[in-house]
C-alpha positions as CSV (number, residue, x, y, z in Angstrom):
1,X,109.5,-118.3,58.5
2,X,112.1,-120.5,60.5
3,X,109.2,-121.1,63.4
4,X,106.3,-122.0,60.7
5,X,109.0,-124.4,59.2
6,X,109.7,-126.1,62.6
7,X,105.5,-126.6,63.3
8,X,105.4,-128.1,59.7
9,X,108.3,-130.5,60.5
10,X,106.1,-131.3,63.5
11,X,103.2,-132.3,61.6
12,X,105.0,-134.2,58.8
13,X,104.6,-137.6,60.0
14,X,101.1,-137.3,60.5
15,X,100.4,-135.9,57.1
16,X,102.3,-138.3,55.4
17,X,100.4,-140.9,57.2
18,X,97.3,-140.0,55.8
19,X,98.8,-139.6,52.6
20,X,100.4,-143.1,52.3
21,X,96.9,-144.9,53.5
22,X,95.3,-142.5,50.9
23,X,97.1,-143.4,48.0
24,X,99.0,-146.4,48.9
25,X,102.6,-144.8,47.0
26,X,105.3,-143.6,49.1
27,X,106.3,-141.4,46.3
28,X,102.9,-139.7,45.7
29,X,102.5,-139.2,49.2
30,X,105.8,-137.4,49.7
31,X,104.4,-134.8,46.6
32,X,101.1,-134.3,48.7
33,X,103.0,-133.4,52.3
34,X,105.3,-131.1,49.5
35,X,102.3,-129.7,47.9
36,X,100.8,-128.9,51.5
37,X,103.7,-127.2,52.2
38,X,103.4,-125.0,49.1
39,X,99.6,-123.8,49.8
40,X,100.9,-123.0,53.6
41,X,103.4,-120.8,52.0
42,X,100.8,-118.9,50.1
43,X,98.5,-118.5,53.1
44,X,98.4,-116.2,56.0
45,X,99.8,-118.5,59.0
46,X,98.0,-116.4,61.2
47,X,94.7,-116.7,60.2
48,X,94.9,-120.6,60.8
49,X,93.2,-121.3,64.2
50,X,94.6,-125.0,63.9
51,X,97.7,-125.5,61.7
52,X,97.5,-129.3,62.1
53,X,93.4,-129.8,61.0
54,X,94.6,-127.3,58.0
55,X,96.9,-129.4,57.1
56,X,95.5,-132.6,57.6
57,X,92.1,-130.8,55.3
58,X,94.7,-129.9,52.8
59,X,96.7,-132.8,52.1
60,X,93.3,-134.8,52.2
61,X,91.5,-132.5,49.5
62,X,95.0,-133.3,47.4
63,X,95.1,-136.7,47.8
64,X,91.4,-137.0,46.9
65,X,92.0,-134.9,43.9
66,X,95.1,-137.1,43.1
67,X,92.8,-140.7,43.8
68,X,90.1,-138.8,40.9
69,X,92.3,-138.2,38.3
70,X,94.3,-141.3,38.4
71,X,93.3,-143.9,35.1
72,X,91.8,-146.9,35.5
73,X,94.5,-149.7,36.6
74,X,93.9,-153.4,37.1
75,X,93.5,-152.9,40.4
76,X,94.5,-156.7,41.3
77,X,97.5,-156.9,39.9
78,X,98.8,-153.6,41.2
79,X,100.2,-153.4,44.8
80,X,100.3,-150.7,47.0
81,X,104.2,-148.9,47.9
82,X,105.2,-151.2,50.7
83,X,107.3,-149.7,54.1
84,X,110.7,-151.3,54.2
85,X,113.4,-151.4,56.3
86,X,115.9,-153.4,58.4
87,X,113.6,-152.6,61.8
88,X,110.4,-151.6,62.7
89,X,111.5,-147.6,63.3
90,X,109.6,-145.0,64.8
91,X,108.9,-143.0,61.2
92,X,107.5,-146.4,60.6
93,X,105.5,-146.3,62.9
94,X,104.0,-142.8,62.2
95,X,103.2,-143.6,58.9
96,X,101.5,-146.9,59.6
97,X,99.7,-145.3,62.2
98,X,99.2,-148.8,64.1
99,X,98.2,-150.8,61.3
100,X,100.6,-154.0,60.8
101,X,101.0,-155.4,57.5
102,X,100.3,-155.0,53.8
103,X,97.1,-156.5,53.5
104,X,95.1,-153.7,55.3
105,X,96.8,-151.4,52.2
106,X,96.3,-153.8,49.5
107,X,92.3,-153.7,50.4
108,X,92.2,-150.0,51.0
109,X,93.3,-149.5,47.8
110,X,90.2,-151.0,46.3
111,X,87.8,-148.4,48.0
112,X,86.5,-146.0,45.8
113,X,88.1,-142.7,46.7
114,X,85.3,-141.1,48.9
115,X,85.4,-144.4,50.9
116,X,89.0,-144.2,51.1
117,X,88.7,-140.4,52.3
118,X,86.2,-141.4,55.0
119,X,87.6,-144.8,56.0
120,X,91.1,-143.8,56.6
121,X,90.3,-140.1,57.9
122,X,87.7,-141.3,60.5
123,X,88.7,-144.8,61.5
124,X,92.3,-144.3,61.1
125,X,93.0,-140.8,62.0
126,X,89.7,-140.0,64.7
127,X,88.7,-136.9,62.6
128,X,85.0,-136.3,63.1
129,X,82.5,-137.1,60.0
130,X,81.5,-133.6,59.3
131,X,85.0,-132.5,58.8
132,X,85.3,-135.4,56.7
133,X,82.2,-134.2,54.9
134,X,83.4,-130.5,54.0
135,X,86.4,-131.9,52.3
136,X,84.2,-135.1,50.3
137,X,81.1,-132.5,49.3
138,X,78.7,-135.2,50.9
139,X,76.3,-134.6,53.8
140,X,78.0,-136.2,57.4
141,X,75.6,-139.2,57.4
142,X,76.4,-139.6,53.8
143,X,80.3,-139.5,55.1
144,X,79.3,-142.2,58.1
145,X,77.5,-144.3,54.9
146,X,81.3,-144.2,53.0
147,X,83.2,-145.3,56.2
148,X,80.9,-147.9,56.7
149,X,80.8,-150.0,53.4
150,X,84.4,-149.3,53.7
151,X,84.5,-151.0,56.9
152,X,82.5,-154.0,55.9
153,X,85.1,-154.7,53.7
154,X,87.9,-154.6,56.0
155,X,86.7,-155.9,59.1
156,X,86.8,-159.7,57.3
157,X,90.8,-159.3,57.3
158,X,92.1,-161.2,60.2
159,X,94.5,-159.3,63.1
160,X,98.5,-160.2,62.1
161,X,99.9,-162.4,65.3
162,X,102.2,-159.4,66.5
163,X,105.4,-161.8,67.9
164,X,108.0,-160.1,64.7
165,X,110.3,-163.1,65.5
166,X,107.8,-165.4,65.7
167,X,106.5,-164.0,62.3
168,X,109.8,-164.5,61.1
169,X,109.9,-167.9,62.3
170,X,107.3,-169.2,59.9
171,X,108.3,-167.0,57.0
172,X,111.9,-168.9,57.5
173,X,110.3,-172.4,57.3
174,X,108.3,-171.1,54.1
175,X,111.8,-170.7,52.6
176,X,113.4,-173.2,53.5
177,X,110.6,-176.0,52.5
178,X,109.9,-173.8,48.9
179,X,114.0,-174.4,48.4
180,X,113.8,-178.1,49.9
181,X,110.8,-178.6,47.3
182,X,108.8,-180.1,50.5
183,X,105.4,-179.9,49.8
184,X,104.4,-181.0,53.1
185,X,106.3,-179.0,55.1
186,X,105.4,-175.9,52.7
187,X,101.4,-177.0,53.5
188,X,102.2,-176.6,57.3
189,X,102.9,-172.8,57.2
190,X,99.8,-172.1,54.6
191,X,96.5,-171.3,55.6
192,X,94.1,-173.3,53.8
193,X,92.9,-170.5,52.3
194,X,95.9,-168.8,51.3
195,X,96.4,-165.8,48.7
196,X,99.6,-165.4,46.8
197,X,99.4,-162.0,45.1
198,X,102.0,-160.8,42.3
199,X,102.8,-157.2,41.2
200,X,105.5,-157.3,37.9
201,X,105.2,-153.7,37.1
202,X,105.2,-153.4,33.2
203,X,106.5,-156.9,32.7
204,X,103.7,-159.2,31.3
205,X,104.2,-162.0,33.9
206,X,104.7,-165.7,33.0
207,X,103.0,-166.9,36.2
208,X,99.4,-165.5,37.5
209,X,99.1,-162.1,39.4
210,X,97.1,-164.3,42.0
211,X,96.5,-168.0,43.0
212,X,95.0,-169.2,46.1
213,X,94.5,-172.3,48.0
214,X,97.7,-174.2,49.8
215,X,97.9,-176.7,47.6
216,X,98.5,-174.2,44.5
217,X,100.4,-171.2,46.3
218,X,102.8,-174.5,47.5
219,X,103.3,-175.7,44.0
220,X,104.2,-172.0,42.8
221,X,106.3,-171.4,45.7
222,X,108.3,-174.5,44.6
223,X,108.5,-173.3,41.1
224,X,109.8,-169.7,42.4
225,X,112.3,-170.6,44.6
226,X,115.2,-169.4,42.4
227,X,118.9,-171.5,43.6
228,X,120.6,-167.8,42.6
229,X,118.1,-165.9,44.8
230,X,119.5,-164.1,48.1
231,X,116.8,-163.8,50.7
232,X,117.4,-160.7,53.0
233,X,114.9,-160.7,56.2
234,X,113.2,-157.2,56.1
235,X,110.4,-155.4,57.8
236,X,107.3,-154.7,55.4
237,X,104.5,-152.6,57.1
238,X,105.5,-153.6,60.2
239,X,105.1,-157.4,60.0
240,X,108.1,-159.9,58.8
241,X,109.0,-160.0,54.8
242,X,112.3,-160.1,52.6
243,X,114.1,-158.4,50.0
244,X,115.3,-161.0,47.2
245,X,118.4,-160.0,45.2
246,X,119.7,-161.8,42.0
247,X,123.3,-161.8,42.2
248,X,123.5,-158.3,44.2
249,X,120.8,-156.9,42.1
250,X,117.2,-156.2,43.3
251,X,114.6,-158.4,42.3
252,X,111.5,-158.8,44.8
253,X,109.7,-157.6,47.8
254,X,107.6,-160.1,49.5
255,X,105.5,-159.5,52.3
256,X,103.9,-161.9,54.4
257,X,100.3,-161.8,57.0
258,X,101.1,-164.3,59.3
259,X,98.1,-165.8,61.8
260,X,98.3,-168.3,64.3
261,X,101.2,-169.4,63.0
262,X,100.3,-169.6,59.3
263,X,100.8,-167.7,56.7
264,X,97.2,-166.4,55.2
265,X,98.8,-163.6,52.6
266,X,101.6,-163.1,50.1
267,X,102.2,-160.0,48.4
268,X,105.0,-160.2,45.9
269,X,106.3,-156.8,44.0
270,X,108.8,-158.1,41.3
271,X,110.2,-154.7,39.2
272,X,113.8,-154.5,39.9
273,X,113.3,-150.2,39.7
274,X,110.6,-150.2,42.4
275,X,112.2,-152.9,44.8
276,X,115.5,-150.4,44.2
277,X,112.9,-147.3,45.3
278,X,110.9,-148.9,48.5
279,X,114.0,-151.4,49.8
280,X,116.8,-149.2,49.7
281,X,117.8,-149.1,52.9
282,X,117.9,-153.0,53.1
283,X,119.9,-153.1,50.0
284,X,122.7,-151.0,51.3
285,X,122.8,-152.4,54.5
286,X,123.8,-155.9,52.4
């Protein structure tokens, strides 16, 4: 039992990899690795020829089961679970799997769930379409068909500039124009084409869940930049962001795509529980 244990440990980061891209939840993620775990427990070990596609088949079938029975959400004013933490660390980095930043998440989770399946099993993970097909119940060129609408719609996203301080360099003149009320200087670090996207749980928000443009994400960042906030500089999926408190409490997780040198994306989670849940080890390093 002890060496099955230690080859499961081995294959954890992978699985919960494919779990997070599936679902886009930290949380729901960790319950698929855990349910995986379970259905090994139940199984002969030695009739697996390959313990890792097993697994990898397994927690894919549960994530696609869990994608299928979720309820309909407004889908663009829901965010997926962001990675935080002080540094970029090497558990990061597993469960990434080389993709920097929240925006390749936020548009993942708007693929139905057989493109998700074949999208993040085939272009993220290398596993071969008719693998892919066994676990969707589709034919392999129907598989390749999934992966490719899916891919249409990511390949508009434009690569993150990968400098983390030079990231962080921009994200810093964003603040400090928003809390200088410069709207000049605040233009400068937008992308013309800016999108500022906000995620207030159950709270009915008093601003909208998305505005785009400079001019307009500008004028909100202005109207957001709260004189009690504390801005902590944070990692979020691998690219530079920030955990705001309110007088030591949690309040937001914001999340910036920065290219050449401007800043293209905001992601904005405000529910004090769930900034608690994805920032915590930022909050007690503070």
């Amino acid at each position: 039992m002890d060496d099955l244990v230690t080859r499961f440990e081995e294959h954890r980061p992978r699985l919960r990899a494919v779990a997070y891209r599936m679902l886009g939840s930290l949380a729901e993620a960790d319950d698929a690795v855990q349910d995986a775990w379970l259905r090994l427990g139940r199984t002969n070990p030695d009739e697996i020829e390959n313990l890792g596609a097993w697994l990898t088949t397994v927690v894919a079938r549960i994530c696609l089961n869990m994608l299928r029975s979720r309820r309909d959400e407004p889908l663009d004013s829901h965010l997926p679970d962001p990675i935080v933490s002080t540094e970029l660390t090497p558990e990061d980095e597993a469960v990434l799997a080389d993709a920097v930043g929240l925006a390749l998440q936020v548009v993942i989770d708007k693929l139905s769930p057989p493109e998700r399946l074949a999208f993040v099993l085939h272009d993220m993970f290398d596993l071969p379409f008719d693998e892919i097909a066994a676990i969707a119940g589709r034919t392999p060129d129907a598989t390749r068909q999934l992966a490719s609408r899916a891919r249409r719609r990511v390949r508009d996203l434009e690569t993150p500039d990968g400098d983390l301080p030079a990231q962080r360099t921009v994200v810093d003149a964003f603040y400090s124009a928003a809390r200088a009320g410069d709207m000049e200087r605040l233009i400068a670090v937008l992308d013309p084409d800016v999108v500022l996207r906000g995620d207030f749980g159950d709270r009915t928000p008093a601003v909208p869940t998305e505005v785009r443009g400079a001019e307009a994400v500008a004028e909100q960042a202005k109207l957001g930049a709260l004189p009690h906030a504390e801005i902590r500089p944070a990692v979020v999926n691998g690219a530079a962001g920030t955990v705001i408190t309110m007088r030591g409490r949690p309040f937001a997780v914001m999340a910036f795509t920065v290219v050449r040198g401007r800043i293209t994306e905001i992601d904005v989670i405000v529910d004090a529980d769930r900034v608690r849940r994805v920032a915590a080890s930022v909050l007690a390093s503070g």
